[in-house]
C-alpha positions in Angstrom: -29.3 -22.5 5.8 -27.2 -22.1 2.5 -28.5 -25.0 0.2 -26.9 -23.8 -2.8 -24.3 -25.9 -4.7 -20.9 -23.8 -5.2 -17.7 -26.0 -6.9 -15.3 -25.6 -9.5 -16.2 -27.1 -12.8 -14.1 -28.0 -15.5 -15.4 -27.5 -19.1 -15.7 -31.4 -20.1 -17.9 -31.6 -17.2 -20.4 -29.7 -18.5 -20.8 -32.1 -21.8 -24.9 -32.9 -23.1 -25.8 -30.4 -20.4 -28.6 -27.8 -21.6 -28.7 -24.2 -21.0 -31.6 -21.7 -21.1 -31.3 -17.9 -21.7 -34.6 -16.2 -20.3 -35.7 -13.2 -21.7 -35.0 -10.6 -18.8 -31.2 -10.3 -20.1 -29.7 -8.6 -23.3 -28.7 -10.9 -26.3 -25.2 -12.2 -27.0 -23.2 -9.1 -27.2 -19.5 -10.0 -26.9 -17.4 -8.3 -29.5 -14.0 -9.6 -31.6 -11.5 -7.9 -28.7 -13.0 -9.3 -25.9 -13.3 -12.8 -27.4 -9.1 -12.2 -28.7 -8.7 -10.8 -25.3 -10.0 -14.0 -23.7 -8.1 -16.3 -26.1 -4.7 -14.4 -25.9 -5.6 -15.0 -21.8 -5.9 -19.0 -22.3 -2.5 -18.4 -24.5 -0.5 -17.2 -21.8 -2.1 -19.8 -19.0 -0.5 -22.2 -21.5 3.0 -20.8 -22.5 3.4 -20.5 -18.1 5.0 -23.3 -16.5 2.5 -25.0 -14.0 2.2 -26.6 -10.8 0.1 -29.9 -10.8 -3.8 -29.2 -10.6 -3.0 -25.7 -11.2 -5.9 -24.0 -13.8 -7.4 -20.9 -15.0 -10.4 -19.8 -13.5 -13.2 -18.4 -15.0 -15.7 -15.8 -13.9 -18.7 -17.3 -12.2 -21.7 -19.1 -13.9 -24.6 -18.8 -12.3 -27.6 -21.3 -12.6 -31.0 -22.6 -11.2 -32.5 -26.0 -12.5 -35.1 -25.8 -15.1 -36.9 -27.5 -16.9 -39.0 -26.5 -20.5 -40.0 -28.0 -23.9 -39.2 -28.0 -27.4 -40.9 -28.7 -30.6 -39.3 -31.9 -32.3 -40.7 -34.3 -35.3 -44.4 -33.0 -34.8 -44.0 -33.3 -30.7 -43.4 -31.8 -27.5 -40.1 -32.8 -25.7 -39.4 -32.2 -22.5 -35.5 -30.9 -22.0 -33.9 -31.0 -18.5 -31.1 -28.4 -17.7 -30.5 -24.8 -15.9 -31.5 -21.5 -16.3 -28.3 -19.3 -16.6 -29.0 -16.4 -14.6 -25.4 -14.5 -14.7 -22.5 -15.6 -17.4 -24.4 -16.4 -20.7 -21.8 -14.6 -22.4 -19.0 -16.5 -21.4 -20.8 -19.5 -21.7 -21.8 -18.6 -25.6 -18.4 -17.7 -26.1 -16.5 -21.3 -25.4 -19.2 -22.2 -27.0 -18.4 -20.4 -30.0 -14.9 -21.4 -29.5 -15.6 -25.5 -29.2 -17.6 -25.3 -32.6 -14.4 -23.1 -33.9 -12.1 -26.2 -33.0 -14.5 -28.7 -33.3 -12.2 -30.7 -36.0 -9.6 -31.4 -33.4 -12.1 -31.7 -30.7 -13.8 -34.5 -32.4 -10.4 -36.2 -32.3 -8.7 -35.6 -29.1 -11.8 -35.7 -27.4 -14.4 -37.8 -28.6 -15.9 -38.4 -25.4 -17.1 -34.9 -24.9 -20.5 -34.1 -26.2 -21.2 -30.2 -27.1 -23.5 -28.6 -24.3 -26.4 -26.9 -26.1 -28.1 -22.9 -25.4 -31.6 -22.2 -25.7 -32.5 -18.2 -25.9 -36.2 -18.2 -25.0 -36.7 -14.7 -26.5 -35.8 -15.6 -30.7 -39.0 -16.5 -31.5 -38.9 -16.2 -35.1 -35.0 -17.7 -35.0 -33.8 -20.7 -33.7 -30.7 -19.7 -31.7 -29.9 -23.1 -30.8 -30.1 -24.0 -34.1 -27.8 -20.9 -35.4 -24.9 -21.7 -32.9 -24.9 -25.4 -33.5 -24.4 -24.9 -37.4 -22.0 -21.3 -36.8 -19.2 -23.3 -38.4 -21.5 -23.4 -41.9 -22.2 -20.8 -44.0 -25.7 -19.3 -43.3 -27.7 -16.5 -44.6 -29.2 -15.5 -40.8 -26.1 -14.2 -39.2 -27.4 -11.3 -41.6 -30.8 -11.5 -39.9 -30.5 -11.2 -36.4 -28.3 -8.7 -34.6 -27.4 -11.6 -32.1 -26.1 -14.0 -34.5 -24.1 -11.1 -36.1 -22.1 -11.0 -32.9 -21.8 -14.7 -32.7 -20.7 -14.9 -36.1 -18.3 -12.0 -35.8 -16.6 -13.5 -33.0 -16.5 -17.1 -34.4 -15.0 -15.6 -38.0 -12.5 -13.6 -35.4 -11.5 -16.9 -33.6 -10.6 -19.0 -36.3 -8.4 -16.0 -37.8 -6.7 -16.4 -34.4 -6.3 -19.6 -34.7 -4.7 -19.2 -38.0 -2.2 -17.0 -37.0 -1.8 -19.0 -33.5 -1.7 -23.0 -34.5 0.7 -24.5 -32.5 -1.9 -23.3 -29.2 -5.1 -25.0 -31.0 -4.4 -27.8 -29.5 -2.9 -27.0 -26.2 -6.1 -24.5 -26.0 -8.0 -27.6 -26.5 -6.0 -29.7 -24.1 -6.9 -26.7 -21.8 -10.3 -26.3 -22.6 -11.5 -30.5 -22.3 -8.4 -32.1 -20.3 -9.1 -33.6 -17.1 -7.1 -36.1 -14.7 -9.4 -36.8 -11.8 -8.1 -38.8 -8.9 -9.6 -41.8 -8.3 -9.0 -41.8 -4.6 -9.5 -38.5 -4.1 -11.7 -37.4 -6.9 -9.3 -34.1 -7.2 -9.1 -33.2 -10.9 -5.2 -33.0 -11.2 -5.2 -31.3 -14.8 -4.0 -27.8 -16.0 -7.4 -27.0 -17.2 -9.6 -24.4 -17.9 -12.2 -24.1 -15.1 -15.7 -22.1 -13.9 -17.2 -21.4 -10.8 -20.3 -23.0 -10.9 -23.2 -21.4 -8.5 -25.8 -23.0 -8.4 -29.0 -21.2 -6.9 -32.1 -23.9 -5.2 -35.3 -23.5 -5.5 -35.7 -22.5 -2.2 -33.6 -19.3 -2.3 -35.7 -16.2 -1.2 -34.7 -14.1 -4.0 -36.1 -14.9 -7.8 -34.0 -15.4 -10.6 -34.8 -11.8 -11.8 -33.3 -10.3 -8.3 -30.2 -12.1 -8.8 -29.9 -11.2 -12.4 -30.6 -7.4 -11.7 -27.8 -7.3 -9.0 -25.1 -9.3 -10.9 -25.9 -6.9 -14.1 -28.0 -4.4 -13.9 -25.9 -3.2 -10.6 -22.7 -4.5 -12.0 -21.9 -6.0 -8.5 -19.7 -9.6 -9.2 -20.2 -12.3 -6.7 -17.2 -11.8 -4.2 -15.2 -13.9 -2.5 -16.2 -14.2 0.7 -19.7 -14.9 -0.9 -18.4 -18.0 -2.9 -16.5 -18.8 -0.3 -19.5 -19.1 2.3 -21.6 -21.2 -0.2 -18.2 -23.7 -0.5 -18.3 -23.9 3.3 -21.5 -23.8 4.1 -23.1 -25.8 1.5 -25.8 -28.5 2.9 -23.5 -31.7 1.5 -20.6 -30.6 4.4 -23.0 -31.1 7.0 -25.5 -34.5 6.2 -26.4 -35.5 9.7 -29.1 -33.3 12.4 -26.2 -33.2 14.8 -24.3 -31.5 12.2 -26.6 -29.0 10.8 -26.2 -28.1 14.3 -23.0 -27.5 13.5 -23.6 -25.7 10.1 -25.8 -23.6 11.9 -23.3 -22.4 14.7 -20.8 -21.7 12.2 -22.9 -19.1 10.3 -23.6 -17.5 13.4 -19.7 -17.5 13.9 -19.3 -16.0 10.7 -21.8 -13.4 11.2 -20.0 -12.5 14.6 -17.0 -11.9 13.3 -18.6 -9.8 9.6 -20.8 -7.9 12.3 -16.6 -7.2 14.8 -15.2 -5.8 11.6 -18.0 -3.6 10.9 -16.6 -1.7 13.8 -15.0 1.4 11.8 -12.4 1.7 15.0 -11.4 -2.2 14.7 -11.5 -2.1 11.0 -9.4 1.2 10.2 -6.9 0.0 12.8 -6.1 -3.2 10.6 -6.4 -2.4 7.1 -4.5 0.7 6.0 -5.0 3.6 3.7 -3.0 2.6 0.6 -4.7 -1.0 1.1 -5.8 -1.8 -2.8 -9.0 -3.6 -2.2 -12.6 -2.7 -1.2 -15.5 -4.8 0.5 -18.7 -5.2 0.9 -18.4 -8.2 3.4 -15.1 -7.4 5.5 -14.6 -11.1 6.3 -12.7 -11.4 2.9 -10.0 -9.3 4.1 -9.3 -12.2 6.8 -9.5 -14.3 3.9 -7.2 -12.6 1.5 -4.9 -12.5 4.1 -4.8 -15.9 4.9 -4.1 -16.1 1.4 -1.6 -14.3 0.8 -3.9 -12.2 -2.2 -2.1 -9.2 -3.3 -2.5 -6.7 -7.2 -1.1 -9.7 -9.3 -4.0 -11.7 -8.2 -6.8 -12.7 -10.4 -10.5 -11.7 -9.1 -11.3 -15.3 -7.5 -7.5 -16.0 -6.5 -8.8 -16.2 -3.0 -11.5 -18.7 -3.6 -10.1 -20.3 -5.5 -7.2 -20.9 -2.7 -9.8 -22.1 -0.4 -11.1 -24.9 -3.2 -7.7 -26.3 -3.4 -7.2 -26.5 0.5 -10.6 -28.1 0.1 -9.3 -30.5 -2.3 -6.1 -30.8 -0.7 -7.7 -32.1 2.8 -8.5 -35.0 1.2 -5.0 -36.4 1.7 -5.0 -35.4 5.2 -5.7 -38.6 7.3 -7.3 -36.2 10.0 -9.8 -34.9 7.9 -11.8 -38.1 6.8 -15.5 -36.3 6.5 -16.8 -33.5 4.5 -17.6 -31.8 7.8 -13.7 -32.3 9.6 -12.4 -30.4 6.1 -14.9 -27.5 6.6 -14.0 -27.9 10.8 -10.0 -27.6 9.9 -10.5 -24.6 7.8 -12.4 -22.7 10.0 -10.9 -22.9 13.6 -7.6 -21.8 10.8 -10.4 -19.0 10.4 -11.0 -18.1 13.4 -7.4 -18.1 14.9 -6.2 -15.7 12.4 -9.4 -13.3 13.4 -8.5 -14.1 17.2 -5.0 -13.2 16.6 -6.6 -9.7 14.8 -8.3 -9.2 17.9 -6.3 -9.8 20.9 -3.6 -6.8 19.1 -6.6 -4.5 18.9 -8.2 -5.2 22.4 -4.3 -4.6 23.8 -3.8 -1.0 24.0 0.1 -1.2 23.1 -0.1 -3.6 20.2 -2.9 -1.5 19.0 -0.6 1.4 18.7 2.2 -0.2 17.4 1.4 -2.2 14.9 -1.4 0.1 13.9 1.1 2.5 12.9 3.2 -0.8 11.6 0.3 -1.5 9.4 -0.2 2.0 8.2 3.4 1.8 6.4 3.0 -1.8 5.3 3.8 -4.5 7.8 2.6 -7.6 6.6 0.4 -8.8 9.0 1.0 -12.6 8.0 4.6 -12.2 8.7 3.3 -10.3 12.8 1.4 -13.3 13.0 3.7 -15.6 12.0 6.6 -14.0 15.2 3.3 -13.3 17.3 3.1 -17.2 17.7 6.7 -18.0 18.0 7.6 -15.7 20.5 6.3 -14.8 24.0 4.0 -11.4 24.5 6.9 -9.6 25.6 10.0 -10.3 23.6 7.0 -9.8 20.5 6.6 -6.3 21.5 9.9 -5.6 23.0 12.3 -6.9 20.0 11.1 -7.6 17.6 7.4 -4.8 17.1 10.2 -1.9 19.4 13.5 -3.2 18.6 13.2 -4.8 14.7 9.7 -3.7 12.9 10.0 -0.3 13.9 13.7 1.0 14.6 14.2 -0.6 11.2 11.1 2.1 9.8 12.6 4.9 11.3 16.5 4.0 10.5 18.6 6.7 9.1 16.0 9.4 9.7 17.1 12.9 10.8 14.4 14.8 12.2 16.1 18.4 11.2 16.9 17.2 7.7 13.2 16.3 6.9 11.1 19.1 4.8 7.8 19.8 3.4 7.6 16.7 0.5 9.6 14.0 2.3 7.8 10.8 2.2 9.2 10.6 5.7 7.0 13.5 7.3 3.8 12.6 7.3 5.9 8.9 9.2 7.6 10.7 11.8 4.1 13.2 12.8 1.8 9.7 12.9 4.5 8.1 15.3 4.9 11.1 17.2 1.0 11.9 17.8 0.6 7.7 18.2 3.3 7.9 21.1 2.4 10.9 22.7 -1.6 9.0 22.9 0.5 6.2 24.5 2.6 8.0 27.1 -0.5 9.7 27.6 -1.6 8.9 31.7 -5.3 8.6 30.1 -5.0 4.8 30.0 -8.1 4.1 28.1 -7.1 6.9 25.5 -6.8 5.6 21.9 -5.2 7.3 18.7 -8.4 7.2 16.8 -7.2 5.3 13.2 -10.5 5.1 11.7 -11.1 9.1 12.0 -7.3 9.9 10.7 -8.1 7.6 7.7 -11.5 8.6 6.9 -11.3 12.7 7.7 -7.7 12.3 5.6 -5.6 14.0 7.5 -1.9 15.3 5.7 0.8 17.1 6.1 0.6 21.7 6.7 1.9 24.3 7.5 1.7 25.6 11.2 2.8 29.2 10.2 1.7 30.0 6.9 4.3 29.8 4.0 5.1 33.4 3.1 6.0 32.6 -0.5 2.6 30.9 -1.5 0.0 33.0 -3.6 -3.4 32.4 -3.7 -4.6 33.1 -7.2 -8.1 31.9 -7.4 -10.7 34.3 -6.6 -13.2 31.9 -5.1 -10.6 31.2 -2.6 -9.3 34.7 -2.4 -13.1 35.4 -1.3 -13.0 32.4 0.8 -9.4 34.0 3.1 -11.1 37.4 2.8 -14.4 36.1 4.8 -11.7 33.9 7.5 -10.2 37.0 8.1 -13.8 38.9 8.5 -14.8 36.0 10.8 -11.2 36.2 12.9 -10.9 40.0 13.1 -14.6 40.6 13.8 -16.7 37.5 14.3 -19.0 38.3 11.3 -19.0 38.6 7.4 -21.8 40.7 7.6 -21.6 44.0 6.5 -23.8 45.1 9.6 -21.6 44.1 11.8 -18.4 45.0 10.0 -19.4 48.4 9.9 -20.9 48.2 13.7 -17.0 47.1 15.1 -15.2 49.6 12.9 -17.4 52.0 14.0 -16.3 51.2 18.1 -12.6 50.3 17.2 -12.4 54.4 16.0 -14.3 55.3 19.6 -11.7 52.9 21.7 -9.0 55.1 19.7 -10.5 57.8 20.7 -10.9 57.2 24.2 -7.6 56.1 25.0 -6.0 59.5 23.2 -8.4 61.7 25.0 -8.0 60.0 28.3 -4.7 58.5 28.5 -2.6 61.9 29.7 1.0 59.9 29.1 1.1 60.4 25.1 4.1 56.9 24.7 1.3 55.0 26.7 -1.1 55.9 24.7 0.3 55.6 21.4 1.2 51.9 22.3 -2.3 51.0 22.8 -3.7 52.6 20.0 -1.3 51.5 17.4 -2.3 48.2 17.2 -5.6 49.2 17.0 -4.8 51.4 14.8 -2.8 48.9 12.2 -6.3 46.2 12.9 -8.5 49.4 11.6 -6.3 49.9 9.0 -6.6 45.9 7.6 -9.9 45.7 7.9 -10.8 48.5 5.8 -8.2 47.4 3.2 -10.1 43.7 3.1 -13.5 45.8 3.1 -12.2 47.4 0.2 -10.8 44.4 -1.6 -14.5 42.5 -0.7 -16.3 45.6 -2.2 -14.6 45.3 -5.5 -14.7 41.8 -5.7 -18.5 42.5 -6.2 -18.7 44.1 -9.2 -15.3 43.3 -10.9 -12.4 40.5 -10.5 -9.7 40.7 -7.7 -6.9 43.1 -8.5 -3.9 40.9 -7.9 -1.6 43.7 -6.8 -4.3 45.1 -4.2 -4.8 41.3 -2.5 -0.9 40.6 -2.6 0.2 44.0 -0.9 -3.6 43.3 1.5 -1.7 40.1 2.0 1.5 40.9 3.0 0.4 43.3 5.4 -2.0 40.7 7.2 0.7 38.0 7.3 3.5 41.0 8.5 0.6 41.8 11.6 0.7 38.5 12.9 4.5 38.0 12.5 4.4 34.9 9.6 7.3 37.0 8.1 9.3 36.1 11.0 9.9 32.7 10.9 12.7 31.0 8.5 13.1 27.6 6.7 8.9 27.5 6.9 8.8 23.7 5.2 11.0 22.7 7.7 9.6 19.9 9.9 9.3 22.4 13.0 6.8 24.2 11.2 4.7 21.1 9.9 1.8 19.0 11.6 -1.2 17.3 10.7 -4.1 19.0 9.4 -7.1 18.1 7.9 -8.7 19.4 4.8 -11.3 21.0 6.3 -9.4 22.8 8.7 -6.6 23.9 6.1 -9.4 25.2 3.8 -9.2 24.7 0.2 -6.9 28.0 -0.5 -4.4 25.7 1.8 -2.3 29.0 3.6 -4.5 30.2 6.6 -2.4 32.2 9.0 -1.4 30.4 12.2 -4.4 32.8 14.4 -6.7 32.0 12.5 -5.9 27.9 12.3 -5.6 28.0 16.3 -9.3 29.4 16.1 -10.3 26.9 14.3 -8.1 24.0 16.1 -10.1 25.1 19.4 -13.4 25.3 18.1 -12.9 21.8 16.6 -12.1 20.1 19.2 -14.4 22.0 22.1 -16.9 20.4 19.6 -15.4 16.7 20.1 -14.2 16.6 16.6 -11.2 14.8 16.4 -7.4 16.7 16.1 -4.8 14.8 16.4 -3.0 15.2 19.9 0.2 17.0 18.6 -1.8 19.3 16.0 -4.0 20.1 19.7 -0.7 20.6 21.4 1.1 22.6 18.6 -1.5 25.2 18.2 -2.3 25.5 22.3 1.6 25.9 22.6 2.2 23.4 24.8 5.2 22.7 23.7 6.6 26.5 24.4 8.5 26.6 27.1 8.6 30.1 27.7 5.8 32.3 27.3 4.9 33.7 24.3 2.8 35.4 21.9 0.0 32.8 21.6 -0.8 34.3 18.1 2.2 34.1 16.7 4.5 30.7 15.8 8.0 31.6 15.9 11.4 30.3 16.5 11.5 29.6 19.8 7.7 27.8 18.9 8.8 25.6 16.5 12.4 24.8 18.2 10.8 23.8 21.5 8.1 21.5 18.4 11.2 19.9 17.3 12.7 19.3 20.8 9.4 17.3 22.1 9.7 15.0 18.8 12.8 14.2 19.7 12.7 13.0 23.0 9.6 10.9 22.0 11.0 9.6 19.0 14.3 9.1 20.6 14.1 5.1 21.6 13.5 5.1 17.0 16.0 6.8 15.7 19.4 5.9 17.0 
């Protein structure tokens, strides 16, 4: 069970405390900009206006209790403090920057007592020594590349302090102030604070571990880490019955990390253009609960959860340590049972999966979800408000190729068509449409697109082998030319009627003739580059056999769908054949294609038969006539 100590310290609270550097890290390496960018940051925390107990947070510091000794007078001392295992920098640097206002220090805050920082790898210089005197003159800052930077970035501090006076003392102020409650023991102050971790002897991994995974990996603590050691810390829970207690909350909170993992649970709540990452998926429960969004510092999140923490103080409910941590976490686990019940409901999931996709806030579903009834939820306000209000003012025949709109209207339509479906277990499958990155193409290929690249001129010329023939092999290339010219023959010697004939063999005839023109355009494309002319004129007449010359207005939203990269290939204008191939084979495999894109390239929108290889007008009008009688409830 976590024993580690996790809380929010503010600076003065760290006075006469002692601090050891080991030597697995680097030295102090913090350069002028970085310590101006850090002051300019304490600068603006002090210009804003504030709300009471309001601070600025710093990155965390984390330490394990050590003890060591020191030579003084002739004897051994023993000194009691921590280890720092992640933040020395930081903490070197308001070190630097008490010595650098130490004058007004002294006066405002004589109370406060300068922590100290022992390096244990300067043998032959006293660091501790060095920092406590970095407001004297010396010759070592010449000696040791660490002092340099710690006398670069003290020289560059008091220059800004020059040029900044009237903040040297509300810096200060921010720096040492404090206004703890008595009752309540909640510091009210606008203050300058740090997340103090605090690893136990007891944790499994060493110092060193923790050391290499904060630096070496460059992985920061995360939120939902700090957060679990602020909830879960022994203190919350002092009695058997309620380590108990403790206990069954981890295992909650395991539950719920271990739901979320769930690719088809997790893609279905957070959505493509959603701006952070995680390595434990709780914190997106938590962020959301917060309210975190791109303004947000790191540790806003955190943070949030401290001051609730705090804040439960007042609340005559919450008396104990352990009904705080209780009143958070049934808040917790009503927001993830909230998540849930929309997923395991195969209409919410739909709708506001797709509501999520384009930016629903989900605080604001869950906010109606509890004030209204299951069915006036869905029905007016998810149907009638959420997403008639999405789809307002669109014109299906207006939208073209580039209209953020598009790729909108094609998500809805396949997520509607899954709905209607009579499959009543069937699911539009969010996680594989997010991942596999599915966009907006062509159905019929666009007639004015080039490809100029030869890599993917090669790459069309071996589709077209594998379409035409079923091979790129030369072999069999030459083995189904070679019994194309006897089928000619055949039919001309047999067939008596000469008009019969000719109609059977002219379409051979016109294949024969392509797929010697590509043979030719792959044989030079071995010893010399692609002849533009030759591949546009090859081109042309491929995309004229299978009639994508016919077909107007091509960016049009009849002649879009969703595609996947993959499938559209990297040269991006495969002709419509030749994607229907590759539609079939895809999904004869069980690899997911949208419903739509399946139905598009089967044609089972068409009304009337029709040339299966060819999309044509009467394709793409009967397209446009099915998305409007599913959309049609969305955009009056």
């Amino acid at each position: 069970m976590n024993k580690n100590t996790i809380e929010l310290k503010n600076i003065h609270s760290m006075s006469e405390m002692n601090f050891y550097i080991p030597d697995y890290q680097r030295g102090y390496r913090w350069s002028a900009p970085e310590a101006m960018q850090m002051l300019n940051d304490f600068k603006e925390f002090c210009k804003r206006k504030k709300d009471e107990g309001e601070f600025y947070c710093l990155q965390p510091i984390v330490v394990k209790k050590k003890s060591w000794t020191k030579a003084e007078n002739n004897q051994t001392a023993t000194v009691d403090g921590y280890e720092v295992i992640d933040g020395q920098q930081r903490l070197t640097t308001l070190y630097i920057l008490l010595k650098c206002v130490e004058q007004v220090r002294e006066i405002l805050y004589d109370m406060f007592d300068m922590y100290s920082i022992k390096y244990e790898t300067r043998l032959e210089f006293d660091s501790q020594q060095f920092l406590e005197n970095i407001n004297h003159p010396t010759e070592d800052a010449n000696s040791f590349i660490d002092f340099y930077y710690m006398k670069t970035v003290y020289e560059a501090m008091v220059d800004w302090m020059q040029k900044n006076k009237e903040y040297r003392n509300k810096i200060v102020d921010a720096l040492l102030g404090q206004d703890i409650d008595d009752a309540t023991g909640i510091d009210k102050a606008n203050n300058i604070r740090v997340i103090w971790y605090e690893v136990t002897d007891e944790e499994k991994a060493t110092s060193i571990d923790i050391f290499t995974r904060l630096n070496i990996g460059k992985i920061p603590l995360t939120n939902a880490e700090l957060i679990k050691a602020l909830l879960l810390r022994r203190g919350n829970f002092s009695t058997s019955e309620a380590s108990m207690r403790q206990l069954q909350i981890s295992t909650e909170w395991n539950q719920i990390e271990q739901r979320l993992q769930d690719d088809s649970f997790w893609y279905f709540l957070c959505r493509s253009s959603w701006p952070f990452k995680y390595d434990n998926r709780i914190e997106f429960v938590f962020d959301l609960m917060k309210s975190r969004d791109l303004d947000s510092e790191f540790y806003f999140t955190f943070n949030a959860f401290n001051k609730q923490l705090e804040e439960l103080s007042c609340n005559p409910v919450c008396t104990t340590e352990q009904a705080k941590i209780e009143y958070i976490w049934q808040e917790v686990k009503h927001t993830f049972q909230t998540l849930e019940e929309w997923y395991e409901d195969r209409t919410l999931y739909h709708y506001i999966g797709f509501l999520i996709e384009y930016g629903a806030d989900i605080n604001e579903l869950m906010k109606k979800s509890k004030e209204m009834n299951k069915t006036n939820f869905l029905t007016d306000y998810i149907k009638g408000n959420k997403l008639k209000g999405l789809m307002k003012g669109i014109k299906l025949s207006d939208l073209n190729y580039g209209d953020k709109e598009v790729k909108q209207v094609l998500l809805l339509f396949n997520i509607l068509t899954v709905l209607q479906s009579n499959k009543s277990d069937m699911r539009f499958p969010f996680s594989k449409y997010k991942k596999e990155k599915w966009d907006i193409e062509h159905i019929s290929s666009q007639t004015d697109k080039r490809i100029n690249d030869d890599s993917q001129r090669l790459e069309w010329i071996h589709d077209m082998f594998e379409f035409l023939v079923g091979s790129t092999e030369e072999e069999d290339i030459s083995a189904y030319v070679d019994n194309l010219k006897k089928e000619i023959q055949k039919i001309e010697s047999k067939e008596k009627d000469k008009n019969i004939a000719k109609s059977k063999v002219d379409s051979k005839k016109e294949e024969l003739i392509l797929i010697n023109r590509i043979a030719v355009l792959h044989s030079n494309s071995q010893r010399e580059k692609i002849n533009d002319t030759e591949f546009d004129e090859c081109f042309d007449a491929v995309q004229k056999y299978y009639g994508e010359d016919k077909l107007e207005d091509k960016d049009n939203i009849r002649n879009l769908t969703l595609l996947d990269a993959q499938t559209n290939r990297g040269y991006g204008n495969a002709f419509f054949p030749i994607k229907r191939k590759w539609i079939i084979s895809n999904d004869s495999q069980g690899i997911f294609v949208p419903i739509a894109t399946k139905n598009v390239f089967l044609k089972y929108y068409t009304r009337k038969g029709s040339n299966l290889m060819v999309w044509d007008k009467t394709d793409a009008e009967d397209y446009v006539t099915a998305m409007e009688q599913t959309l049609r409830e969305y955009l009056k």
